[in-house]
N, CA, C and O atoms as a DFTB+ gen file, in Angstrom:
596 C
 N C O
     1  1      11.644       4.308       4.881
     2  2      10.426       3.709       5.388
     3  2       9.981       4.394       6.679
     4  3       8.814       4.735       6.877
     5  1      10.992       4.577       7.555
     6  2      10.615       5.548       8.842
     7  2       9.824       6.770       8.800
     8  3       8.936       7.106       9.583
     9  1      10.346       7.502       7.594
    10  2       9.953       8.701       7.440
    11  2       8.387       8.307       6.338
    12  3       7.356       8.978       6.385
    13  1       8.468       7.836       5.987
    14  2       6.950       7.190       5.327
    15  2       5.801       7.048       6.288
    16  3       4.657       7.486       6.164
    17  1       6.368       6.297       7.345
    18  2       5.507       5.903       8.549
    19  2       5.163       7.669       8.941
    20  3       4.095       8.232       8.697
    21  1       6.058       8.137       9.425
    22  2       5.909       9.322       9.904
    23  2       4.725      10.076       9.659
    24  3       3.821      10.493      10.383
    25  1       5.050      10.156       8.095
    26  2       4.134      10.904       7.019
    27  2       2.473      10.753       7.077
    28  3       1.540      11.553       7.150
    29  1       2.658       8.684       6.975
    30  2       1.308       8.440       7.235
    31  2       0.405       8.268       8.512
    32  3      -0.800       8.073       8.667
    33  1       1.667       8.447       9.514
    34  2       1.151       8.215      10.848
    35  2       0.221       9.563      11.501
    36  3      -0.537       9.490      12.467
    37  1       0.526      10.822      10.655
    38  2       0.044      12.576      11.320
    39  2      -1.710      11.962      10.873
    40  3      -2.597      12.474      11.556
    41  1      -2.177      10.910       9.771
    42  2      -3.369      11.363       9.729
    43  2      -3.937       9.986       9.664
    44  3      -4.561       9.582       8.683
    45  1      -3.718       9.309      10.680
    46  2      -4.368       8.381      10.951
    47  2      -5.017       8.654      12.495
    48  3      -4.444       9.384      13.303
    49  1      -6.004       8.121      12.721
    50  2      -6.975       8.478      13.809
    51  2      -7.264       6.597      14.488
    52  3      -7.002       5.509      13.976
    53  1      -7.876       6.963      15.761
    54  2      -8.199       5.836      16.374
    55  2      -9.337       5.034      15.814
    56  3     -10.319       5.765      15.682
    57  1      -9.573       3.753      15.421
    58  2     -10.444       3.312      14.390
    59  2      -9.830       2.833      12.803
    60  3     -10.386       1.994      12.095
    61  1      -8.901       3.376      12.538
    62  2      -8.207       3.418      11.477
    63  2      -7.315       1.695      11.416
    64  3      -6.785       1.327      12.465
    65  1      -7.243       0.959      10.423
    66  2      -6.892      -0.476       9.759
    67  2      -5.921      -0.092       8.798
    68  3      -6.177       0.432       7.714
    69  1      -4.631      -0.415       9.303
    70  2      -3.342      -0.493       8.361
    71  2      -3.455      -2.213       7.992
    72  3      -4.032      -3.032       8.708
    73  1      -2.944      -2.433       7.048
    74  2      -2.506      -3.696       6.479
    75  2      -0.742      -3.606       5.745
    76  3      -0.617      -3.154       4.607
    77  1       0.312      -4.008       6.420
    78  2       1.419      -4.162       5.512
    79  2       1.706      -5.222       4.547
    80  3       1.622      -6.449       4.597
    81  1       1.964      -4.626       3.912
    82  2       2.607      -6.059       2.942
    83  2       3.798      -5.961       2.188
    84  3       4.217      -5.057       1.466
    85  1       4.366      -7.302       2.559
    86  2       6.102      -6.973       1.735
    87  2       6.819      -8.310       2.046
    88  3       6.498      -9.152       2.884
    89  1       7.805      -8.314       1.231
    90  2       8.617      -9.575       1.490
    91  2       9.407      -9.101       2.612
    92  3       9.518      -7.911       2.906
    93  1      10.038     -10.218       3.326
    94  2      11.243      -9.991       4.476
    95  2      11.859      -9.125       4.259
    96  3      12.420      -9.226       3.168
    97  1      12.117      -8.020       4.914
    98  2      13.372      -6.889       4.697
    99  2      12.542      -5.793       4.167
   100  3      12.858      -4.610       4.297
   101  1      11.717      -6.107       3.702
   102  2      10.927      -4.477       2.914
   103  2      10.760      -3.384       3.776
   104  3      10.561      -2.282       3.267
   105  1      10.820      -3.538       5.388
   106  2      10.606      -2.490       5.708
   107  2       9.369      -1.987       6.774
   108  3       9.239      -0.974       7.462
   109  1       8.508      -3.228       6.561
   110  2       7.231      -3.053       7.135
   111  2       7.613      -2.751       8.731
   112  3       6.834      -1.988       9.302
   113  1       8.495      -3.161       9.345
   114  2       8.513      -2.856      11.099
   115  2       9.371      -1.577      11.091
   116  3       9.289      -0.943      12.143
   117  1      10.138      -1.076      10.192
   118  2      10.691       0.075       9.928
   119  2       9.136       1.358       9.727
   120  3       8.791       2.203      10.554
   121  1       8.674       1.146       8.743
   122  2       7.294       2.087       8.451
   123  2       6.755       2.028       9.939
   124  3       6.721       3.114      10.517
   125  1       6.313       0.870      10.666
   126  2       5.258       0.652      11.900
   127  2       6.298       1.964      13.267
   128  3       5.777       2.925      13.833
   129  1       7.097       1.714      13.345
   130  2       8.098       2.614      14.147
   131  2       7.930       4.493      13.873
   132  3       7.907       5.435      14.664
   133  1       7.818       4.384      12.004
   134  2       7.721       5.656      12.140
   135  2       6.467       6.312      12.263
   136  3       6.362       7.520      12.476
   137  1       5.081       5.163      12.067
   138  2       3.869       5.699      12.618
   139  2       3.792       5.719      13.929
   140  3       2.942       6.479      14.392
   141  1       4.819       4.732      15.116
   142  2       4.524       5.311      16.666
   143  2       4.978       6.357      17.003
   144  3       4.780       6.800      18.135
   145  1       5.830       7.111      15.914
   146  2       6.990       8.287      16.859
   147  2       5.637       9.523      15.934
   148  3       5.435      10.551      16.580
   149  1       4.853       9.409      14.627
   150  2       4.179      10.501      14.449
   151  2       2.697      10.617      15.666
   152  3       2.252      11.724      15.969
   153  1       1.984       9.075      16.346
   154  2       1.082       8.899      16.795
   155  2       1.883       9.310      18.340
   156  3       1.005       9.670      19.124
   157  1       2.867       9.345      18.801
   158  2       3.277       9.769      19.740
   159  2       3.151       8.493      20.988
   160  3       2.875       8.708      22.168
   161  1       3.427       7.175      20.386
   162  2       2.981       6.044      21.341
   163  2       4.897       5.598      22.078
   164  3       5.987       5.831      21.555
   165  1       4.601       4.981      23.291
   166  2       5.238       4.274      24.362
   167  2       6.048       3.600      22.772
   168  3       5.487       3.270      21.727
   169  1       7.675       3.574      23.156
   170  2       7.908       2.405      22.548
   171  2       9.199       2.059      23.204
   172  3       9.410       2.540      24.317
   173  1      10.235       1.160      22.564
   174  2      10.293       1.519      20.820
   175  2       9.659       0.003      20.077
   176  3       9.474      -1.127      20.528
   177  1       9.478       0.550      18.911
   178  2       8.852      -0.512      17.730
   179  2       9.398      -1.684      17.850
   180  3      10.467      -1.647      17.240
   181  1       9.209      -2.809      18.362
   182  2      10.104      -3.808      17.494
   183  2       8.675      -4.779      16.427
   184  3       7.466      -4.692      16.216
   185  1       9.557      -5.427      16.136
   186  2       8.373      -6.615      15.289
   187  2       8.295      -7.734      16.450
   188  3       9.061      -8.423      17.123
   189  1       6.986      -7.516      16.290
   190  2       6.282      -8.603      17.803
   191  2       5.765      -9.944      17.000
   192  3       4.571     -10.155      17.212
   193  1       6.219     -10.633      16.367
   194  2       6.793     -11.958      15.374
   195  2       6.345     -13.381      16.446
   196  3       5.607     -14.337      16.209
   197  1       7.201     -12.996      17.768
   198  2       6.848     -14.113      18.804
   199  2       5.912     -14.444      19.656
   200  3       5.510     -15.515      20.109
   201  1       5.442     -12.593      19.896
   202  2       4.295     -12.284      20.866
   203  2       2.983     -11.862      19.610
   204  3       2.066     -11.155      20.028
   205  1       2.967     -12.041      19.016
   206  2       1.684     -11.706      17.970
   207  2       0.863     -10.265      17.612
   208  3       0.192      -9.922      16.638
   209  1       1.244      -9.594      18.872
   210  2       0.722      -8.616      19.295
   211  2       1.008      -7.824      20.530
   212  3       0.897      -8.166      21.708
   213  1       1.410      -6.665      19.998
   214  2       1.473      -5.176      21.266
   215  2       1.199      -4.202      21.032
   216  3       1.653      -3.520      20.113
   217  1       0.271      -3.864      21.926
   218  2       0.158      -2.642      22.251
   219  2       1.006      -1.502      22.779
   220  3       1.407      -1.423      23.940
   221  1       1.234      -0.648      21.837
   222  2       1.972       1.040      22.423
   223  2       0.871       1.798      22.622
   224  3       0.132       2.323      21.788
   225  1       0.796       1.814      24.675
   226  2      -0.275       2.930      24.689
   227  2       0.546       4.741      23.965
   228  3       1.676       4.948      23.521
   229  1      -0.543       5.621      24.131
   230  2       0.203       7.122      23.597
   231  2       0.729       7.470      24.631
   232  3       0.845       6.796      25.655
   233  1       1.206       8.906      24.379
   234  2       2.121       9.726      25.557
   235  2       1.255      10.766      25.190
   236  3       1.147      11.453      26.206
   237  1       0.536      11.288      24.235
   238  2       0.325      12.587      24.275
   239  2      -1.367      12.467      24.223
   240  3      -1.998      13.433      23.793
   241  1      -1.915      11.531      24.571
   242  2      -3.453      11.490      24.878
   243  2      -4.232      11.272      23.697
   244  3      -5.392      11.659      23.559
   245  1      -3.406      10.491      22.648
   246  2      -4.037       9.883      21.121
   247  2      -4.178       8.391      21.244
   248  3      -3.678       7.693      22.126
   249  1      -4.720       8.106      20.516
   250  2      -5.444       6.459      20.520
   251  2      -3.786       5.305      20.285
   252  3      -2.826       5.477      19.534
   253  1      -4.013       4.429      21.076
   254  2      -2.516       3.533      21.358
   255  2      -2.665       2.904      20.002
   256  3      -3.644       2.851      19.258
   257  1      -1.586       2.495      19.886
   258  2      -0.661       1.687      18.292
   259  2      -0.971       0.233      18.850
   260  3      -0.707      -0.133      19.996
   261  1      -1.505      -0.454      17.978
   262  2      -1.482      -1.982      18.090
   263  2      -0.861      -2.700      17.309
   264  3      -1.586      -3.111      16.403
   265  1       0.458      -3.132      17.241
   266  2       0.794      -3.780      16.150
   267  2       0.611      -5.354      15.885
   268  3      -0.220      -6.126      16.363
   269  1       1.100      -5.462      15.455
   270  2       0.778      -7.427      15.111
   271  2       1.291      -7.866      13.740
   272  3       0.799      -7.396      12.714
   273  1       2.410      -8.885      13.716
   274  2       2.494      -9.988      12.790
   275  2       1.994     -10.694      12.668
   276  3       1.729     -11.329      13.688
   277  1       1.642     -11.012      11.834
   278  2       0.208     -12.340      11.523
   279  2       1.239     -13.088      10.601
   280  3       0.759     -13.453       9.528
   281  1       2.499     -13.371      10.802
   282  2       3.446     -14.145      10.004
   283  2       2.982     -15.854      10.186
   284  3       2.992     -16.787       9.383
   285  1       2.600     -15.759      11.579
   286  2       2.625     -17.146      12.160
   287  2       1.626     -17.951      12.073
   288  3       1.577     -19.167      12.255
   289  1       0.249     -16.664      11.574
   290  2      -1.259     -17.091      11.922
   291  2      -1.756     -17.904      10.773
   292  3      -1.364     -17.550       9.661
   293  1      -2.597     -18.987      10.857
   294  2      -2.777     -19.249      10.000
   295  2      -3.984     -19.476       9.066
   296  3      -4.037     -20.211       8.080
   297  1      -5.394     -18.314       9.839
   298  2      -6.540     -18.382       9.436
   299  2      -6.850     -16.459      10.211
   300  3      -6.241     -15.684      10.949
   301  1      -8.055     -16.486       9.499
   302  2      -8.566     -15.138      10.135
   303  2      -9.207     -15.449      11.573
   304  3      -9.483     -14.573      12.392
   305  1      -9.410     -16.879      11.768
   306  2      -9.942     -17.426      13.588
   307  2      -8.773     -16.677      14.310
   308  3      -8.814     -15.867      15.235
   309  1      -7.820     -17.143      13.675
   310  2      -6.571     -17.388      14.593
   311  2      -6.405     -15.605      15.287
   312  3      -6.409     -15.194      16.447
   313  1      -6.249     -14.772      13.731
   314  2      -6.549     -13.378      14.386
   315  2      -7.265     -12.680      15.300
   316  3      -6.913     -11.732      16.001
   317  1      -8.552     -13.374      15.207
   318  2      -9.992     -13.080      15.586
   319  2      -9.477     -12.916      17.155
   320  3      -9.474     -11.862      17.790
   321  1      -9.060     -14.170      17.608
   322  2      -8.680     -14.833      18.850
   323  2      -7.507     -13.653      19.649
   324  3      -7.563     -13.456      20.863
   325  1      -6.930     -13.254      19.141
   326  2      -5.929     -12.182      19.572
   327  2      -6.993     -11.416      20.358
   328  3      -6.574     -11.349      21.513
   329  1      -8.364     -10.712      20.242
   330  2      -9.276      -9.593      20.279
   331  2      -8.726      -8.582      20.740
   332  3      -8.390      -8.401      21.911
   333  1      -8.555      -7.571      19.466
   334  2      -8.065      -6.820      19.041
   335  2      -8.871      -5.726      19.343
   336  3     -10.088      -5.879      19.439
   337  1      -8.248      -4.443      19.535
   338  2      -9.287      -3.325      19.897
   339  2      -9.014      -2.171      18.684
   340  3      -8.154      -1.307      18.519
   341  1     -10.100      -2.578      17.990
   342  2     -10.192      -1.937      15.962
   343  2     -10.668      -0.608      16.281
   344  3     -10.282       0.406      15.699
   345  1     -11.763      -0.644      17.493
   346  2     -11.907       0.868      17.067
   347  2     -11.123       1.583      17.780
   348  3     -10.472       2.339      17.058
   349  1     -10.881       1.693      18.897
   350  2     -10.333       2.850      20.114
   351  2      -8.698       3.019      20.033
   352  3      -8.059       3.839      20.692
   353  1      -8.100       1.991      19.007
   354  2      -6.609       2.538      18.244
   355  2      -5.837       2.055      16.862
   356  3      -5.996       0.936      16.373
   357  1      -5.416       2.554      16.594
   358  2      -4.783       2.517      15.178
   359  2      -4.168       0.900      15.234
   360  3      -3.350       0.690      16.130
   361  1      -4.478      -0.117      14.428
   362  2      -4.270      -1.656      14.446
   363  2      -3.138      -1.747      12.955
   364  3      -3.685      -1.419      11.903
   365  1      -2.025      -2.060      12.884
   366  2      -1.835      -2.402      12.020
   367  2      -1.074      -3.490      11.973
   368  3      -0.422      -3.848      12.954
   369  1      -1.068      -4.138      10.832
   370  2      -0.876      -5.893      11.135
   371  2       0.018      -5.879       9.838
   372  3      -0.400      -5.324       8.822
   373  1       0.890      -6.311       9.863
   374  2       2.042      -7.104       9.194
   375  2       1.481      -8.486       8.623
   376  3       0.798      -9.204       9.354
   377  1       1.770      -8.840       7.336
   378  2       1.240     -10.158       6.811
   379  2      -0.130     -10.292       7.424
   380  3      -0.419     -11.074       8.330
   381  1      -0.921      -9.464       6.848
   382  2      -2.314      -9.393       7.440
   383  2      -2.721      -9.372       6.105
   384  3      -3.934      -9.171       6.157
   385  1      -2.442      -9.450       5.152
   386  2      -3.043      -9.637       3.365
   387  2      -4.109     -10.788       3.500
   388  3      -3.612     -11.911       3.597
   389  1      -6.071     -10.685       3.535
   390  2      -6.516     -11.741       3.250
   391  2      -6.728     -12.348       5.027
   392  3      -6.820     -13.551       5.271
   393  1      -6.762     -11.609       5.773
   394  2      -7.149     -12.379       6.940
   395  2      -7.853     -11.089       7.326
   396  3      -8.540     -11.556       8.235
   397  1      -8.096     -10.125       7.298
   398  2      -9.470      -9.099       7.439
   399  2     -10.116      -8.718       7.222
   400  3     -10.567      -7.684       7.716
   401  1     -10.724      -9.636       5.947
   402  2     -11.975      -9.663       5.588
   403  2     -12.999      -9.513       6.536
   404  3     -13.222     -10.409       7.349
   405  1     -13.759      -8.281       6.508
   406  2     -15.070      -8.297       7.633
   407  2     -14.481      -7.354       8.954
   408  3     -15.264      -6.919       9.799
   409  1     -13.776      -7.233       8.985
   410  2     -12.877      -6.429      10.888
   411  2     -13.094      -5.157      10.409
   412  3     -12.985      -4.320      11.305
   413  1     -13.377      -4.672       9.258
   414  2     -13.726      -2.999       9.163
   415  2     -13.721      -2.622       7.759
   416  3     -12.976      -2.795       6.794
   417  1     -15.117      -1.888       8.064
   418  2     -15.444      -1.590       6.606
   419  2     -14.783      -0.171       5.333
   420  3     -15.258       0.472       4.396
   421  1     -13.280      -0.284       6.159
   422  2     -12.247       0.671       6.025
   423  2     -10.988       0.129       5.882
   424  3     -10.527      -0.547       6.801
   425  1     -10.206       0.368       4.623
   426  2      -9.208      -0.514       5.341
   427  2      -7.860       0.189       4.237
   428  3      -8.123       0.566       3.095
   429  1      -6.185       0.275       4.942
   430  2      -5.104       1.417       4.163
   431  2      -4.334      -0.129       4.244
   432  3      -4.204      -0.976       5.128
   433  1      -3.886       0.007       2.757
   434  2      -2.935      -1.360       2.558
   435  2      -2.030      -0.944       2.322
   436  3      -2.340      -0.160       1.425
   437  1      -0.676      -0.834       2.510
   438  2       0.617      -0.204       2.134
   439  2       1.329      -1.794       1.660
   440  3       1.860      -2.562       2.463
   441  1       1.197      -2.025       0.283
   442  2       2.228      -2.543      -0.327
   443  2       3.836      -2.625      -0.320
   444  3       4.107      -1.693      -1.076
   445  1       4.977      -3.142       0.052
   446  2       6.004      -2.395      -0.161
   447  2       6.908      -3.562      -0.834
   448  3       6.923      -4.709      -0.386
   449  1       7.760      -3.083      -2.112
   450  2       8.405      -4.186      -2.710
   451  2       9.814      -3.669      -2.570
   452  3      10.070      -2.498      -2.293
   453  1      10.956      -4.862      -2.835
   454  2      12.158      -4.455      -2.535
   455  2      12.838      -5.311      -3.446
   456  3      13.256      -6.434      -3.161
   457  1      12.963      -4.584      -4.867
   458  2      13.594      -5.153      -5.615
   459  2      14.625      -5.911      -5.847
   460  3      15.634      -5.346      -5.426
   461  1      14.935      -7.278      -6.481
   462  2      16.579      -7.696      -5.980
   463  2      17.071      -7.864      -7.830
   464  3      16.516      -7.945      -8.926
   465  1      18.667      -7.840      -7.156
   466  2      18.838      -7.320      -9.027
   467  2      18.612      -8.500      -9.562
   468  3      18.339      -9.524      -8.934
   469  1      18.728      -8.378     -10.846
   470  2      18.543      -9.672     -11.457
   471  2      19.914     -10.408     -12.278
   472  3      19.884     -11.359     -13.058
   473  1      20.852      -9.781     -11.908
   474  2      22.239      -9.636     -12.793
   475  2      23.019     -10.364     -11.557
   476  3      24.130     -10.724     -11.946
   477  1      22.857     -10.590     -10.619
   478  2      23.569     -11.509      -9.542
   479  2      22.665     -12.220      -8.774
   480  3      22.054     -11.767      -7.807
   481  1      22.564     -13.724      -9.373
   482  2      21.444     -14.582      -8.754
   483  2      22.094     -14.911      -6.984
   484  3      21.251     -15.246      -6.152
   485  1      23.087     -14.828      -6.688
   486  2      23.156     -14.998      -5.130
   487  2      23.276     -13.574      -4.556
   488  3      23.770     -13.480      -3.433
   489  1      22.961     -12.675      -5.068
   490  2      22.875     -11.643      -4.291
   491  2      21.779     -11.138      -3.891
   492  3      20.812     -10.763      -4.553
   493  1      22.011     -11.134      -2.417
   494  2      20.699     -10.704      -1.627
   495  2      19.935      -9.125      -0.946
   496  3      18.972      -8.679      -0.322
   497  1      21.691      -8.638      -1.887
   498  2      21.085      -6.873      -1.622
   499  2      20.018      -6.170      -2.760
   500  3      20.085      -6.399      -3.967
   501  1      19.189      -5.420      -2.224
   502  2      18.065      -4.851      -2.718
   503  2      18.674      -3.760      -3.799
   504  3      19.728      -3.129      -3.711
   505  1      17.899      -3.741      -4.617
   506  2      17.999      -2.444      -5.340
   507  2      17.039      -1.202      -5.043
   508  3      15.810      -1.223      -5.101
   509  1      18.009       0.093      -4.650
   510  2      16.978       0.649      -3.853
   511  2      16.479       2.045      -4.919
   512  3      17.379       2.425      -5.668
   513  1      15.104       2.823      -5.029
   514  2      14.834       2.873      -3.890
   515  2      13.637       1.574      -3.961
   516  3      13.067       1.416      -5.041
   517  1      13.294       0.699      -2.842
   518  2      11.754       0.336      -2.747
   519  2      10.529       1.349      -2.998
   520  3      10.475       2.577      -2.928
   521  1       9.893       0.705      -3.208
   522  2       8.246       0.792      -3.517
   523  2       7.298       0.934      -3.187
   524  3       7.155      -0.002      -2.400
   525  1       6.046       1.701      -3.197
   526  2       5.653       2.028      -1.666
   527  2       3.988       1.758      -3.004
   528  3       4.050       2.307      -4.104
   529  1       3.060       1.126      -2.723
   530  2       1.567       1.402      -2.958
   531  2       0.522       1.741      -2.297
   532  3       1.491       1.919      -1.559
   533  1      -0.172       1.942      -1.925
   534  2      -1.340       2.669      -1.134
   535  2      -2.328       2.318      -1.614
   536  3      -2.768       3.035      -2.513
   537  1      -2.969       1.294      -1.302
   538  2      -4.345       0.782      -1.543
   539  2      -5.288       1.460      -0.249
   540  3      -5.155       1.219       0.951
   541  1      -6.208       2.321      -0.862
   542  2      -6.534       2.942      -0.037
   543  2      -8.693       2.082      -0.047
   544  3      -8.991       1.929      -1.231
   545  1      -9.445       1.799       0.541
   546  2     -10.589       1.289       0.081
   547  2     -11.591       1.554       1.784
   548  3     -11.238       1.673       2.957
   549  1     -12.856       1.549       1.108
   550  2     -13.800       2.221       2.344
   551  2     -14.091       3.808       2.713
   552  3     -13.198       4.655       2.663
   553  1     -15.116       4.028       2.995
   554  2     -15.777       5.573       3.440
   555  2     -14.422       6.083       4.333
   556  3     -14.014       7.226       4.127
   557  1     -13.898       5.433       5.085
   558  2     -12.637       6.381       5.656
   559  2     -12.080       7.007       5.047
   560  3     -12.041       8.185       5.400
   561  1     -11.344       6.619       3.820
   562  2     -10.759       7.143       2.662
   563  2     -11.294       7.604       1.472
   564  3     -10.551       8.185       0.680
   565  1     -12.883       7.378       1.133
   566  2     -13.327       7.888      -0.190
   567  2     -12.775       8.936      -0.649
   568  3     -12.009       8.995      -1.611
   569  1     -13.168       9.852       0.064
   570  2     -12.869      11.428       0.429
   571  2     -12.006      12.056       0.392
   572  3     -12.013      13.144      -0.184
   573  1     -10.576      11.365       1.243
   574  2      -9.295      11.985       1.669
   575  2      -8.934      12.202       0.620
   576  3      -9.015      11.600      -0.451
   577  1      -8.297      13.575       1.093
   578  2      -6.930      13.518      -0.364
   579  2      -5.995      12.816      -0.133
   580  3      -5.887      12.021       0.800
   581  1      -5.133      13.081      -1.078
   582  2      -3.789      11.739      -1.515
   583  2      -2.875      11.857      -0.467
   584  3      -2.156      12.844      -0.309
   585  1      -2.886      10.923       0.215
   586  2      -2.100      10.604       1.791
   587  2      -0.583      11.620       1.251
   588  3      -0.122      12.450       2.035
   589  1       0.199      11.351      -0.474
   590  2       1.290      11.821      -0.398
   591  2       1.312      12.943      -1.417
   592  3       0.807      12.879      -2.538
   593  1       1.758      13.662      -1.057
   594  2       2.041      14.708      -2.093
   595  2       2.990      14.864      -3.515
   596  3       2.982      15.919      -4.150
């Protein structure tokens, strides 16, 4: 997932709307870490779960990382209320599925699933590897080529 982030972090620009999505453990604050070390932002990553929201300004004079769990939130007001700065840096929000409707007419959804077996009902280890989708939607992306090779 780090190295995913990485990958997708070289071509994301300031203005740019990540959306994660995944069950617990998938990975999503793992991916967010490896887009601050490609965007070159202040860190390190953690999942901001309690504080809702932080900002990693950059080190190398690129637009700061905003992250945010929206685990807790429980309307798109509630987001609203954070005021968030969408254009001037890369925003991406954790359990943000369905609460950004309208915040930009651009928007990169990274799906991520983490299979559990089905052959041991109390077992809580994943079958790896996880799953990665790319819902990509809006003029930001019409265009681009395929984020992965």
């Amino acid at each position: 997932m780090h190295e995913l982030g990485r990958v997708l972090g070289a071509v994301l620009t300031a203005g740019d709307l990540v959306v994660l999505t995944g069950p617990l453990g998938a990975g999503k604050t793992t991916l967010t870490a490896g887009l601050g070390e490609a965007l070159g932002v202040r860190g390190p990553i953690t999942s901001p779960t309690f504080v809702l929201a932080r900002t990693h300004p950059s080190l190398v004079g690129g637009p700061p990382l905003v992250h945010v769990d929206a685990y807790r939130l429980g309307s798109a007001a509630e987001l609203d209320d954070l005021d968030l700065d969408y254009e001037h840096a890369v925003v991406v929000v954790e359990w943000g599925e369905g609460l950004l409707d309208g915040v930009s007419d651009s928007l990169l959804e990274v799906v991520l699933s983490r299979p559990r077996s089905a052959a041991a009902q109390d077992d809580d280890a994943p079958i790896e590897p996880r799953t990665v989708e790319l819902r990509r939607s809006g003029p930001r992306w019409a265009d681009a080529p395929p984020l992965l090779g």
